[in-house]
MIVO-708168 format. One line per field, with one value per residue (C-alpha): residue number from 1; y, x, z. Coordinates in Angstrom, 3 decimals, padded with zeros to 6 digits, always signed. Example, Ala and Ser with C-alpha at 12.3 -4.5 7.8 and 13.67 -1.06 7.14 Angstrom:
2
num: c(1,2)
c2: c(-004.500,-001.060)
c1: c(+012.300,+013.670)
c3: c(+007.800,+007.140)
END
This chain:
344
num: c(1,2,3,4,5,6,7,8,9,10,11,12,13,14,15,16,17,18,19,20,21,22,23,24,25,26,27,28,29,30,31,32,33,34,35,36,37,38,39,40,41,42,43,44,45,46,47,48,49,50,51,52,53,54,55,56,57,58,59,60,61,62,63,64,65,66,67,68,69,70,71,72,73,74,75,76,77,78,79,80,81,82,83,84,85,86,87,88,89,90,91,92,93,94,95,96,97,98,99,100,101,102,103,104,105,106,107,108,109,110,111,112,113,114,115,116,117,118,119,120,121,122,123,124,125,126,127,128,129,130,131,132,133,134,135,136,137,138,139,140,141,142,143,144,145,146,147,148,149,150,151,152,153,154,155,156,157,158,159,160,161,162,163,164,165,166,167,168,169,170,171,172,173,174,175,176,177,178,179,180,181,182,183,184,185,186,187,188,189,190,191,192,193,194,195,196,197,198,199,200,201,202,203,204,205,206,207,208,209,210,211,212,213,214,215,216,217,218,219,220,221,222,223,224,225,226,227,228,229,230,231,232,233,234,235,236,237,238,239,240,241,242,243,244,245,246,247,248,249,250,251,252,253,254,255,256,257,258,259,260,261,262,263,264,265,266,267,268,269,270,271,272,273,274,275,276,277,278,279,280,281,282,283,284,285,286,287,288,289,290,291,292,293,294,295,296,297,298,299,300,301,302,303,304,305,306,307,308,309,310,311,312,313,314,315,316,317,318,319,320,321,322,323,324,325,326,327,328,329,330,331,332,333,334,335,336,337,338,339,340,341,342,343,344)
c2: c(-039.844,-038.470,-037.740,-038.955,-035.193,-037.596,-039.426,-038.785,-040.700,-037.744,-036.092,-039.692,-040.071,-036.623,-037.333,-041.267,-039.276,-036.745,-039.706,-041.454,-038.901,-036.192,-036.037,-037.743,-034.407,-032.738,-032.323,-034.539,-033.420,-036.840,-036.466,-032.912,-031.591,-030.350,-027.557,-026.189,-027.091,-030.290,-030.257,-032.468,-032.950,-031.749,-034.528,-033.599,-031.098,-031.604,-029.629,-027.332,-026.622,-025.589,-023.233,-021.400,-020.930,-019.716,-017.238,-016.012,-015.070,-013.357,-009.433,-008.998,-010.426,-008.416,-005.209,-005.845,-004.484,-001.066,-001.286,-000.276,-002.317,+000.273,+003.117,+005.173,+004.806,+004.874,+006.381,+004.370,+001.496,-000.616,+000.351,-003.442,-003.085,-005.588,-007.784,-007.740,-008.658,-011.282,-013.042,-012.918,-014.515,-017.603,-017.630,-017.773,-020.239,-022.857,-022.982,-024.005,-026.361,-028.358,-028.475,-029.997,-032.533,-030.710,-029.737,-026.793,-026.323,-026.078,-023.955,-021.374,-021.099,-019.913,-017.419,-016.020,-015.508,-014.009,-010.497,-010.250,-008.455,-005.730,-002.507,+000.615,+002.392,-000.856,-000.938,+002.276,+002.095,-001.143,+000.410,+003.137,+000.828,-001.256,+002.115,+002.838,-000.628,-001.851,-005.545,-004.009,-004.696,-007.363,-007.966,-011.657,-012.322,-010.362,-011.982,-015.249,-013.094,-012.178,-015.745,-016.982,-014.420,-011.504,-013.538,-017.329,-019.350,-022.234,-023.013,-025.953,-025.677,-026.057,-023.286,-021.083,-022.206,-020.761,-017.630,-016.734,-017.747,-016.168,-013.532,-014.128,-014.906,-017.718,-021.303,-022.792,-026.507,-027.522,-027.036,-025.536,-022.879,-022.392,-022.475,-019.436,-017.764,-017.642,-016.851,-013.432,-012.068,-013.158,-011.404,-008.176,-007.387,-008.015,-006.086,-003.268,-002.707,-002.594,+000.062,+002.067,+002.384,+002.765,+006.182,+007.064,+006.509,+004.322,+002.599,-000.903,+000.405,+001.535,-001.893,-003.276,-004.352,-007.653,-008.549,-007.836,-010.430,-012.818,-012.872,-010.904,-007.029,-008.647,-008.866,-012.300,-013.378,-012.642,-013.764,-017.272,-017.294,-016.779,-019.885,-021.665,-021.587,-022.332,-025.532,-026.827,-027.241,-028.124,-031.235,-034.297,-032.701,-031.604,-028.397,-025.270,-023.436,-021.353,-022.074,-019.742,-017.589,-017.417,-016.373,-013.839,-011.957,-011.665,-010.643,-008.189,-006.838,-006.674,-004.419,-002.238,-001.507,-000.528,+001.622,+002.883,+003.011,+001.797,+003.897,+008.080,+007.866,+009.615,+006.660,+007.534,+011.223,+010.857,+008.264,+011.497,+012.135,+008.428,+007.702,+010.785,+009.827,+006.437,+008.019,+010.633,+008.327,+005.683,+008.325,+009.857,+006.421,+005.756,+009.113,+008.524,+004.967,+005.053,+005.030,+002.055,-000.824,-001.556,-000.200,-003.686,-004.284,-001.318,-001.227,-004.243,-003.278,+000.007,-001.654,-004.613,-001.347,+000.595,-002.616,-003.303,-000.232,+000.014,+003.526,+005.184,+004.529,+005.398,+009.044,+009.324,+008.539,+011.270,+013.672,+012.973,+013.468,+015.992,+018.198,+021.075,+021.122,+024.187,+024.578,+022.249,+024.039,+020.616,+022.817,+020.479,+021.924,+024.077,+026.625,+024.915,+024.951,+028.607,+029.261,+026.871,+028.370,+032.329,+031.177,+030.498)
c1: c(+035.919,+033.885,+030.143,+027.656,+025.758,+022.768,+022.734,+019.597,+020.634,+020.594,+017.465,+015.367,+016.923,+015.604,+012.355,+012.215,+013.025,+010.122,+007.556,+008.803,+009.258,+006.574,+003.276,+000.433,-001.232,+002.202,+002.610,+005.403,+007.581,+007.395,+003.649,+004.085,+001.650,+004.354,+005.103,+003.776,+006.920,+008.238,+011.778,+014.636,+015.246,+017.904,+020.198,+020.690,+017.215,+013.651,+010.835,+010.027,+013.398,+014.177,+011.216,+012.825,+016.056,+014.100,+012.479,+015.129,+017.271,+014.656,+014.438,+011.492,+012.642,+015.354,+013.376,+011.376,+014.017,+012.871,+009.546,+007.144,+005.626,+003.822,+006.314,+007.008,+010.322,+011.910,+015.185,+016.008,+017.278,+015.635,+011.872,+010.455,+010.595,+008.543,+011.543,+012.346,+009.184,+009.053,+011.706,+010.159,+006.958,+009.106,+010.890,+007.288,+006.134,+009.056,+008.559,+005.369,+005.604,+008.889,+006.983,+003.714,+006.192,+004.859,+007.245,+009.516,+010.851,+007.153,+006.674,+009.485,+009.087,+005.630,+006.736,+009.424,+007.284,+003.915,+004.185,+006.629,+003.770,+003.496,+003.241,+005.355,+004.441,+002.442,-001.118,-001.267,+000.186,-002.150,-005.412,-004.154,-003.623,-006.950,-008.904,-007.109,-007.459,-010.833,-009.899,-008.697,-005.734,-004.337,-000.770,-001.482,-002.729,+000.178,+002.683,+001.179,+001.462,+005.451,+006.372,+004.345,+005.019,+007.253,+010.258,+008.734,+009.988,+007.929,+006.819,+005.244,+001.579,+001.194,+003.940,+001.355,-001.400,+000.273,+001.267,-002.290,-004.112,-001.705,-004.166,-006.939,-009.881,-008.663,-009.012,-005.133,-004.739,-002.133,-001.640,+002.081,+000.381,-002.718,+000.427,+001.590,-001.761,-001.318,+002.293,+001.816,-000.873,+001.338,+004.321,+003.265,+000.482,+004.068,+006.879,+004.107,+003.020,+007.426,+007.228,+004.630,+005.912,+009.425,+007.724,+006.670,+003.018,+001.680,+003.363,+003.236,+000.603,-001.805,-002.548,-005.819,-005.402,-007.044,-004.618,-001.638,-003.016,-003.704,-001.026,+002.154,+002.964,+007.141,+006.933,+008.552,+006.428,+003.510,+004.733,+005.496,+002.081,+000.640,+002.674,+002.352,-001.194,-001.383,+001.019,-000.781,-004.535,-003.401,-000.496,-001.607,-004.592,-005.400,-006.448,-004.218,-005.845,-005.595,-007.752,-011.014,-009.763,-006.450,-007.817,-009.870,-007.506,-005.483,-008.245,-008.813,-005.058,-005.114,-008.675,-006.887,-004.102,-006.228,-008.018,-004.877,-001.903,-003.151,-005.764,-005.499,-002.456,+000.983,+001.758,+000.168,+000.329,+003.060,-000.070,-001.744,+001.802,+002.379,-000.909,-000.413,+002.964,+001.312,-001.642,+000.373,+002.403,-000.223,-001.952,+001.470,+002.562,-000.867,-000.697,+002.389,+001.716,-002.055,-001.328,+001.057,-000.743,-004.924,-006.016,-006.255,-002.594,-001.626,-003.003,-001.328,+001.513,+002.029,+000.084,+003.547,+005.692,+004.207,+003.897,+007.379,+008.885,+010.395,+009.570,+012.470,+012.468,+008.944,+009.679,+012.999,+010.521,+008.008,+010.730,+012.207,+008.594,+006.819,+009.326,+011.156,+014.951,+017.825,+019.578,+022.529,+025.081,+027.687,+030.520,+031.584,+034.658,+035.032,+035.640,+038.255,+040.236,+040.411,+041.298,+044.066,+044.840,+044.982,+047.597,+049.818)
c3: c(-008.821,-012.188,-011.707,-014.625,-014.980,-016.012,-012.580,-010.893,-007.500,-005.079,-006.409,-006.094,-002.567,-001.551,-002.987,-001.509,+002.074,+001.425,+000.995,+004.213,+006.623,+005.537,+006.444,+004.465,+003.823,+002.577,-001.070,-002.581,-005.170,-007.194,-007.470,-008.724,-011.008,-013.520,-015.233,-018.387,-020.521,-019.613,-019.014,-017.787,-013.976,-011.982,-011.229,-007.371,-007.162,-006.436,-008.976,-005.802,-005.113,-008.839,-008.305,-005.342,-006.786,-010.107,-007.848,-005.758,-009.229,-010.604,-011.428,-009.883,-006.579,-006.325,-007.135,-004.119,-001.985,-002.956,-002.672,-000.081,+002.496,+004.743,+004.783,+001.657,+000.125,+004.139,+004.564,+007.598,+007.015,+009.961,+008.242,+006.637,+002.503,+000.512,+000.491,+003.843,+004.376,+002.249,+003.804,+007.254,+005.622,+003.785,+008.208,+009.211,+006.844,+006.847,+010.547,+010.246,+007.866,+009.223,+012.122,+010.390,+007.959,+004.885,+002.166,+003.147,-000.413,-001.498,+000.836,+000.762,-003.245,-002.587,+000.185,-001.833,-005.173,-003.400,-003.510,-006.931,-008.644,-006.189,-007.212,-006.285,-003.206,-001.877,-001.769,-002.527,-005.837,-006.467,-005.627,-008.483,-010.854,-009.825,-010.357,-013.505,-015.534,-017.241,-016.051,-012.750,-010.724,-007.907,-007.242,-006.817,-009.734,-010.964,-009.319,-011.358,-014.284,-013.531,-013.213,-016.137,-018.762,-017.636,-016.410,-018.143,-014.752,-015.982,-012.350,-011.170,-011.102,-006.945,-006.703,-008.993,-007.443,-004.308,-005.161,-006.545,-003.610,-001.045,-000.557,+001.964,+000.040,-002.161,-001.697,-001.799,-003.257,-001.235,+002.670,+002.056,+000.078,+003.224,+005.462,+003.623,+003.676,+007.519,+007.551,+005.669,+007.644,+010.796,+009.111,+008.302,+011.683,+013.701,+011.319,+010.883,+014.401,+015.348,+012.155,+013.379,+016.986,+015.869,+013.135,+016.676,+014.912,+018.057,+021.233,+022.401,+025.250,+022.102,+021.240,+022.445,+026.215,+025.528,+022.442,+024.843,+027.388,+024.507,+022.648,+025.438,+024.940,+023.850,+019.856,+019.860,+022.042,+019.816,+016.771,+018.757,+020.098,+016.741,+014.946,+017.820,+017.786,+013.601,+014.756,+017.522,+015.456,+011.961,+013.359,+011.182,+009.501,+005.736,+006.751,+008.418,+011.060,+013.999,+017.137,+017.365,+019.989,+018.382,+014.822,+017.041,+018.516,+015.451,+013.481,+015.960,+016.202,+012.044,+011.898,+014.419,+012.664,+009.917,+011.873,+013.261,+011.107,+007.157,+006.992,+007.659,+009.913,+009.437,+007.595,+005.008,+004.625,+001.639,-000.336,-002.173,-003.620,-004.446,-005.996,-008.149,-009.759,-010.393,-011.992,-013.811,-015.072,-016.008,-018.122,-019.636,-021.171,-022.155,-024.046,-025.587,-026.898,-027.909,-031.591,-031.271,-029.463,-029.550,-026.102,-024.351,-024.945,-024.229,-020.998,-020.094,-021.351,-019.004,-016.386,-016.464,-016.611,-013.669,-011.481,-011.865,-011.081,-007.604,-005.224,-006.716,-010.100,-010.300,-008.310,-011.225,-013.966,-012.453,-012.104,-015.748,-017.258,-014.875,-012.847,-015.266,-015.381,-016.003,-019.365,-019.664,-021.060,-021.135,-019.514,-016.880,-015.474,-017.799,-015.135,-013.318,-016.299,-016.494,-012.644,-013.400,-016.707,-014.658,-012.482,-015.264)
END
């Protein structure tokens, strides 16, 4: 049996089942706010789940697998990268949302395009960069910037909107994009407190004794107490939210950690290296290129560079630029050659 390419059939059914069977609060991919180019629909698609895929083929997502999330460029392999850990936010936050009837796809595209801005090294690097620029520096509004102009994914707006205001401080437009809010603070105080104990940098017992009777001392545990919580007071209501005592305790848990392990811990003995390559090599490019761009440009332009660059590439640029090298002399095995040529 042929398929007409232009038959839109299974894409309308998806969206028809979306309206029925999601909640009234959950963003609808008919009623999308569209993108800045229009363009032609997938036949068997929805917008939001064009907008996922675009994400998850981009560079940038894949150069989040080596970049940091707490631990510096970690040799062992069981240490959380910035993709790994965001792919246990977009866990986190489809959970939530198939749970609440709000769009998953809407949902997961936001997960999976937050942190694509992020800089080498994690916040480290970003707080370089921050100090560096005129304008400043945030790897949200980054991320917007990667997805807008960088890789020109020509996003849906609410997928934008998301991605900018997945940082706590911003005001999200849709409740997939609050749900995500939620899910990557959840994320990261679990993965980074299994980190730290597994770097031997704190133990399960560290944690504040009323947290553990809160929220369980078994990481699973936790995390499920933590969604459950976020499920539980937002079911059939505009706005996500955690109880009082919930948000509480994992406010609490979070400032500890900074107390504890982001801030002056073994953790972060390796940042005074980090934030120097950044800065060296901030100041190197801006050196080298000062006569070709007007300084505004060029600032953005190195600042797209840097912000890109994964751990390693960053440390291979350093090295290339910074860190003196023998002669070459090109002989290869030159040598070789003449042991085999002696035993003729």
């Amino acid at each position: 049996m042929k398929h007409n390419i232009v038959d839109d059939s299974i894409r309308r059914s998806i969206e028809e089942r979306e309206i029925e069977t999601l909640s009234e609060f959950a963003t609808k991919s008919r009623y999308t706010r569209g993108r800045v180019r229009e363009e032609v629909d997938c036949p068997f698609r929805t917008t939001f789940q064009r907008d996922r895929d675009r994400i998850l083929h981009s560079k940038a997502f894949r150069r989040l697998k080596h970049k940091t999330q707490v631990f510096l460029s970690p040799y062992d392999d069981h240490f959380r990268t910035r993709l790994t850990h965001t792919l246990e936010v977009s866990q986190i936050a489809r959970t939530i949302s198939r749970a609440l009837r709000l769009n998953e796809d809407l949902t997961e595209a936001i997960a999976l395009g937050h942190d694509l801005g992020h800089t080498p090294f994690g916040h480290c690097g970003e707080a370089v960069l921050n100090r560096l620029l005129k304008d400043g520096f945030k790897h949200n509004v980054q991320s917007v910037r990667v997805v807008e102009i960088l890789e020109d994914l020509n996003l849906c707006q609410e997928t934008v909107d998301g991605i900018l205001t997945h940082s706590w401080g911003y005001k999200p437009e849709t409740p997939e994009a609050q749900v995500v809010q939620f899910a990557d603070k959840i994320a990261y105080i679990n993965h980074d407190i299994q980190d730290s104990i597994r770097a031997g940098i704190i133990s399960e017992s560290d944690l504040p004794k009323d947290c553990i009777r809160y929220f369980s001392s078994t990481p699973s545990k936790r995390l499920n107490r933590m969604v459950s919580d976020i499920v539980f007071n937002s079911i059939d209501k505009p706005k996500i939210t955690m109880s009082e005592e919930g948000w509480a305790y994992t406010t609490r848990l979070r400032e500890w950690m900074f107390e504890n392990v982001y801030i002056d811990s073994p953790a972060k003995m390796e940042e005074k290296k980090a934030s120097r390559c950044v800065e060296e090599l901030f100041n190197y490019y801006k050196t080298l290129l000062k006569n070709d761009l007007p300084e505004e440009t060029l600032e953005t332009v190195i600042s797209d560079y840097i912000s890109g660059m994964t751990d390693r590439y960053a440390i291979e640029r350093f090295s290339e630029i910074f860190i003196p090298k023998g002669i070459q002399t090109n002989k290869g095995d030159e040598f070789l050659y003449k042991l085999i040529k002696n035993l003729k």
